[in-house]
FITI-514237 format. One record per residue: residue number from 1; residue in three letters; y, x, z of N, C-alpha, C in turn. Coordinates in Angstrom, 3 decimals, always signed. Layout:
N
<NUM "ALA" <Y X Z> <Y X Z> <Y X Z>>
...
//
This chain:
107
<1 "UNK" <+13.370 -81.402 -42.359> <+14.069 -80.155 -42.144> <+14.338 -79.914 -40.664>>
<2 "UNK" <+14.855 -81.437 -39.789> <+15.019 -80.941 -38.738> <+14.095 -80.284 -37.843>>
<3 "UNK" <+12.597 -81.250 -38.114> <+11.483 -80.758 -37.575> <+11.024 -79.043 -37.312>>
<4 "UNK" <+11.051 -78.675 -39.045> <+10.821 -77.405 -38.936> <+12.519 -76.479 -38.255>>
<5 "UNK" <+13.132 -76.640 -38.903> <+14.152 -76.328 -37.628> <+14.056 -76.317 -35.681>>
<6 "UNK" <+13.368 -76.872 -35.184> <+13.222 -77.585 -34.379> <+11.727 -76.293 -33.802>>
<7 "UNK" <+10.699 -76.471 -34.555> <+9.797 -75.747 -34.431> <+9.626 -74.289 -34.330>>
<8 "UNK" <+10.956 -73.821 -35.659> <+11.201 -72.563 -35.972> <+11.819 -71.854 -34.520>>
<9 "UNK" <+12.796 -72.717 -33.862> <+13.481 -72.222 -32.527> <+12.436 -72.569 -31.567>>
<10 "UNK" <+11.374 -73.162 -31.312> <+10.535 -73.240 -30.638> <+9.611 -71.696 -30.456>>
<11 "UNK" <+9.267 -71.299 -31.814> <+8.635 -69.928 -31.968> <+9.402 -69.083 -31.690>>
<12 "UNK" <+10.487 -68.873 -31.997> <+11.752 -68.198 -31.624> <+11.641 -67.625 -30.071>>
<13 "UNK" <+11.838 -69.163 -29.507> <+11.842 -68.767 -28.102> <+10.486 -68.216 -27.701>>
<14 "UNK" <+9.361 -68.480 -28.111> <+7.830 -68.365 -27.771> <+8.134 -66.480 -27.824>>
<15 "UNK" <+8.728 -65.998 -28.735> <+8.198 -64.619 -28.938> <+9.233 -64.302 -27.854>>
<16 "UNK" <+10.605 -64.290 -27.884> <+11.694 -63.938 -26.940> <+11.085 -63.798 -25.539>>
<17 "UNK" <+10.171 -64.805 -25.542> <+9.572 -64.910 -23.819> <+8.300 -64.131 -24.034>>
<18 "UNK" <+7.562 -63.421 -24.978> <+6.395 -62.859 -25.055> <+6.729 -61.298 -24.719>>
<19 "UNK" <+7.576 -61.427 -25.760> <+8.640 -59.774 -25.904> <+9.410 -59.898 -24.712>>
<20 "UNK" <+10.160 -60.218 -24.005> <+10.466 -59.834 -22.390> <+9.380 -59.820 -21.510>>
<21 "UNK" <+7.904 -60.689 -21.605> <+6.962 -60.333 -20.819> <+6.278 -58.585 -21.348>>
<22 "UNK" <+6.207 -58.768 -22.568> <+5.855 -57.250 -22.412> <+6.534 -55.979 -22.306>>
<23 "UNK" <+7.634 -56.163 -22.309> <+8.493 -54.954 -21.924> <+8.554 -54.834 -20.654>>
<24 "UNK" <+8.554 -55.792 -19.780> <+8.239 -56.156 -18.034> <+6.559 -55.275 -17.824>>
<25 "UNK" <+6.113 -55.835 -18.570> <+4.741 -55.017 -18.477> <+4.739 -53.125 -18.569>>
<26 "UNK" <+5.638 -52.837 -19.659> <+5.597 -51.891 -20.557> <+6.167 -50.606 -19.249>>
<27 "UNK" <+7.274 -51.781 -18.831> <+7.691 -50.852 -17.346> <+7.371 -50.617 -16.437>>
<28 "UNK" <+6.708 -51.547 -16.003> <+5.660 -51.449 -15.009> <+4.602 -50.397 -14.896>>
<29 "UNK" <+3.772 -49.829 -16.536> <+3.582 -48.872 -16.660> <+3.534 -48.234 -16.603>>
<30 "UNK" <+5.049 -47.940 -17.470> <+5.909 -46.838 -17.056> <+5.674 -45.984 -15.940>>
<31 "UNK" <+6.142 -47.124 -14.843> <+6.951 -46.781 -13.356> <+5.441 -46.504 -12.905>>
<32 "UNK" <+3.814 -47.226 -13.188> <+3.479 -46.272 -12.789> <+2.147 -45.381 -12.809>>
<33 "UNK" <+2.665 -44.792 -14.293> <+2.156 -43.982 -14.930> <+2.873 -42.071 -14.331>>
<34 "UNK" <+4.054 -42.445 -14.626> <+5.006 -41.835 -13.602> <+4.836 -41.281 -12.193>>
<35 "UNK" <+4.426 -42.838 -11.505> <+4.303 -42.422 -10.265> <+3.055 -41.510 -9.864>>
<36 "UNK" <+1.907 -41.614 -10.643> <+0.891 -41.057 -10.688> <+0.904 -39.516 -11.057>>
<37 "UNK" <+1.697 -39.516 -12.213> <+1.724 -37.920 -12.225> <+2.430 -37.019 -11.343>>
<38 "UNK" <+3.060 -38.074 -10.342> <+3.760 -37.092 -9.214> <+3.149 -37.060 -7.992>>
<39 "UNK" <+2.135 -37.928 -7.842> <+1.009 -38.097 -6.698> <-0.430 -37.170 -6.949>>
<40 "UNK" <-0.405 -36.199 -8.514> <-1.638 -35.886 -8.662> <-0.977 -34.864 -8.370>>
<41 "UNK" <-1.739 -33.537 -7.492> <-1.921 -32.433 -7.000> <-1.420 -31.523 -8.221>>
<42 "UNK" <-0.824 -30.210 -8.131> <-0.741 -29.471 -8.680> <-1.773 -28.567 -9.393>>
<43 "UNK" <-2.986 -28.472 -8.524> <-3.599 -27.411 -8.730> <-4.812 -28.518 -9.696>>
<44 "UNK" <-4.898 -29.808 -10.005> <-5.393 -30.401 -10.522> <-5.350 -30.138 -11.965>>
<45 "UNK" <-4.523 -29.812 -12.351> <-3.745 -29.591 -13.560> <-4.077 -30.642 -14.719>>
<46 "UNK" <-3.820 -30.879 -16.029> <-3.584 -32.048 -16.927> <-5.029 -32.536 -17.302>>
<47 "UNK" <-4.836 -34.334 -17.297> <-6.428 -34.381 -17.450> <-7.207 -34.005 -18.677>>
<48 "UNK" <-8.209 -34.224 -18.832> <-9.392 -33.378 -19.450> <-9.390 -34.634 -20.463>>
<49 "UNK" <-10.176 -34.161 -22.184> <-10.031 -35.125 -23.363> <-11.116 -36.313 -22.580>>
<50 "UNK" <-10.799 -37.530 -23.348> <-11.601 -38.716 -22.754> <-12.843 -38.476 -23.472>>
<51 "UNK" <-13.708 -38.636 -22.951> <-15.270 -39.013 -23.359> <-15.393 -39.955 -23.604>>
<52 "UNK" <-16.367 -40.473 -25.273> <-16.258 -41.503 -25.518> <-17.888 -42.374 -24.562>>
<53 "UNK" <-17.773 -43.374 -24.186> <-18.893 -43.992 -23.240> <-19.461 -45.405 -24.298>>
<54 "UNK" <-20.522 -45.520 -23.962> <-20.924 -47.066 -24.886> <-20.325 -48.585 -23.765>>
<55 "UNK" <-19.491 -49.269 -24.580> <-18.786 -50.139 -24.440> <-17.704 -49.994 -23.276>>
<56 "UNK" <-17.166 -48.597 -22.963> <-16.087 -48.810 -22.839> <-15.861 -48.993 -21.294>>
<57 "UNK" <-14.789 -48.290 -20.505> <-14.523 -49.072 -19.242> <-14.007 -50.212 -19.284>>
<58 "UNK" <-13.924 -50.966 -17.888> <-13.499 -52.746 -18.222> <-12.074 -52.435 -18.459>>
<59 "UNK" <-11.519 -52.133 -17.878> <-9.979 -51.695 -18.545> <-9.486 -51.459 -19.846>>
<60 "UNK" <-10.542 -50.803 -20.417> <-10.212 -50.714 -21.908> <-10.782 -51.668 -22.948>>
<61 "UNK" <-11.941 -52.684 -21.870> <-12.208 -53.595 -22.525> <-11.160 -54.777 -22.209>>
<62 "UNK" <-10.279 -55.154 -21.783> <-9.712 -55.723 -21.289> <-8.726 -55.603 -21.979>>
<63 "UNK" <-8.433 -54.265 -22.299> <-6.964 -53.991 -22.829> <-7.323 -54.667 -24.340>>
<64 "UNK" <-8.683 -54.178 -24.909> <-8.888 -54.919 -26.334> <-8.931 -56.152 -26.543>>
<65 "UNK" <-9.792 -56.356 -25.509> <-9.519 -58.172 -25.845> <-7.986 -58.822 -25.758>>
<66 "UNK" <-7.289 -58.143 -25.092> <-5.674 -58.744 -25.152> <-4.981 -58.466 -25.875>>
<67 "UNK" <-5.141 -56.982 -27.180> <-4.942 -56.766 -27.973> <-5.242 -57.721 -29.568>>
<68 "UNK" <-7.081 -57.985 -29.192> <-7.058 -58.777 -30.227> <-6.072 -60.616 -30.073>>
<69 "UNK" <-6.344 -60.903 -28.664> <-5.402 -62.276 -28.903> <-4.092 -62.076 -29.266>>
<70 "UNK" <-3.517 -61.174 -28.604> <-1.997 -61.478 -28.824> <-1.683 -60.999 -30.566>>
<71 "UNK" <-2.879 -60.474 -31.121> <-2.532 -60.536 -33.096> <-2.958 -61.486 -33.482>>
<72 "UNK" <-3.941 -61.993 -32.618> <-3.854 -63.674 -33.675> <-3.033 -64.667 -32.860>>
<73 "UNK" <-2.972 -64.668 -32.028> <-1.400 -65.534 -31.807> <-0.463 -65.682 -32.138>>
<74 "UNK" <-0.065 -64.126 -32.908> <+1.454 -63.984 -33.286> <+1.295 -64.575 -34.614>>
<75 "UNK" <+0.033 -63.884 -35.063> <-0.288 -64.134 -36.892> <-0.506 -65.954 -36.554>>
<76 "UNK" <-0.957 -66.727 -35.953> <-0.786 -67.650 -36.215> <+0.424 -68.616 -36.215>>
<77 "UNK" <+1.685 -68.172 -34.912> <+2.213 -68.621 -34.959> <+3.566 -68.550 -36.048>>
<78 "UNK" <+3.612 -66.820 -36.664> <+4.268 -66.698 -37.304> <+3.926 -67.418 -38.737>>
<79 "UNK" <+2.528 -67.989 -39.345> <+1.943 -68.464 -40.502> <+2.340 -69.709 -40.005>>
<80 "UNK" <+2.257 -70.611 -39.047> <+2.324 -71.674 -38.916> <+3.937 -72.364 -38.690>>
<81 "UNK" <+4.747 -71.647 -39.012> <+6.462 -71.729 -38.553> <+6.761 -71.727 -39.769>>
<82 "UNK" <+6.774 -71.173 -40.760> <+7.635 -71.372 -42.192> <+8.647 -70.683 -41.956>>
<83 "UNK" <+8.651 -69.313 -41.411> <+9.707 -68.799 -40.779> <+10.951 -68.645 -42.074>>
<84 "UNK" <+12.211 -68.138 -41.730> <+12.995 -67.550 -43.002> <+12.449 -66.033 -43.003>>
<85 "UNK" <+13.064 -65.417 -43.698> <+12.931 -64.309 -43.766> <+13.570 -63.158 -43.059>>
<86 "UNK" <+15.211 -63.873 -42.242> <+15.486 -63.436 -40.874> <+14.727 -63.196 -39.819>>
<87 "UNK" <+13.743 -64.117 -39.608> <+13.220 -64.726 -38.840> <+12.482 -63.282 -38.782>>
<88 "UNK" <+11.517 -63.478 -39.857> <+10.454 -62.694 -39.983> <+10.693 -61.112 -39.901>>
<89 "UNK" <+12.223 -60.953 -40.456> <+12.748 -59.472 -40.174> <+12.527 -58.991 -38.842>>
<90 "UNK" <+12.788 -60.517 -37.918> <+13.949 -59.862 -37.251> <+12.151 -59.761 -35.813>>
<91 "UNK" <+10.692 -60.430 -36.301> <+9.457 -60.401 -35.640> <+8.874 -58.687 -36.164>>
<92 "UNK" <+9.638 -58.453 -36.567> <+8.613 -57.370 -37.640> <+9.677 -56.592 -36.718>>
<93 "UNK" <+10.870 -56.224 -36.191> <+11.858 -55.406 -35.448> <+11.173 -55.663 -33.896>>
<94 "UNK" <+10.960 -56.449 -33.369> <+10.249 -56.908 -32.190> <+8.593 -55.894 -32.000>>
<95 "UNK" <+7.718 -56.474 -33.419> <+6.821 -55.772 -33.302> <+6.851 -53.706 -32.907>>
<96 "UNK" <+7.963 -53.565 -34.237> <+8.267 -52.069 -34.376> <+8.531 -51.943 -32.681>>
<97 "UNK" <+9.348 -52.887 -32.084> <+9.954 -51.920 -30.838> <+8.783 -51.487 -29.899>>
<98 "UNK" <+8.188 -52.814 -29.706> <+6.902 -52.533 -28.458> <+5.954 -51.425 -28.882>>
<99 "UNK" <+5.742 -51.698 -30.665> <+4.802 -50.104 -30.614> <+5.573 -48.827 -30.125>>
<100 "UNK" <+6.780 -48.775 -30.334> <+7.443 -47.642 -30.189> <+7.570 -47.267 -28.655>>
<101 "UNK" <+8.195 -48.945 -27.705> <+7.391 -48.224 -26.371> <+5.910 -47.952 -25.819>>
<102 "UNK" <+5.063 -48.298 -26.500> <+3.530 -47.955 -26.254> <+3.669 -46.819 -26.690>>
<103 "UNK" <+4.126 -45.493 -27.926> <+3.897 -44.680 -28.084> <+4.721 -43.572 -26.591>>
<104 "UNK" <+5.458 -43.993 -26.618> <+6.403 -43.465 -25.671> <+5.700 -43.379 -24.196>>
<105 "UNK" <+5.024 -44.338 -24.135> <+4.164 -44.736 -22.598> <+3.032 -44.153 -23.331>>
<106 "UNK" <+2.173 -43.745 -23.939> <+0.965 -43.543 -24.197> <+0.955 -41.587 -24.378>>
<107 "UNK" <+1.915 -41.310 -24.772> <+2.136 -39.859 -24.738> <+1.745 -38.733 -23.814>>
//
C-alpha cells in the first residue's frame, strides 16, 4: 500500500510540474501572440484561411509530435498509478483546464 501510495504522489507531482510547465508555455503564447497582433500593420488586415500543404510546416509538425507524446505519457502514467478516483477527477480537471486555455489562445 505504501508503495503505491508513494508512487501515486510521485505522479501527482509529475503532472503538477507538467501542468505548471504548460501554462508557462500557454503564456508565453499568449504574451506573444498578442504582441504580434499589435506589431502587424493596420492596413494588413486579419489573416487569410490556412491552406492546407502536404506534410505540414515544421511547426505544426512539431506541435504534433508533442501532442502525440504528451497523450501517451499521461495515458501511461495515469494506467500505470492505480490512481483513486480523486485522483483521476481531479487529472481529468487539469486536462479540461489546458484545453480551455488552448481554446482561448487559439481563437
Amino acid at each position: 500500500m505504501q508503495d503505491l501510495s508513494a508512487l501515486a504522489g510521485e505522479i501527482q507531482t509529475e503532472v503538477r510540474g507538467s501542468v505548471r510547465d504548460l501554462k508557462r508555455e500557454l503564456r508565453e503564447a499568449t504574451r506573444q501572440t498578442r504582441q504580434t497582433r499589435w506589431d502587424r500593420p493596420a492596413a494588413s488586415g486579419p489573416p487569410g484561411p490556412a491552406t492546407p500543404t502536404t506534410g505540414g510546416p515544421p511547426l505544426l509538425a512539431e506541435f504534433d509530435k508533442r501532442l502525440a507524446e504528451f497523450t501517451v505519457e499521461v495515458g501511461a502514467l495515469v494506467r500505470a498509478g492505480r490512481l483513486s478516483d480523486t485522483q483521476l477527477r481531479t487529472a481529468i480537471r487539469v486536462l479540461d483546464g489546458a484545453l480551455d486555455g488552448l481554446r482561448r489562445l487559439l481563437r
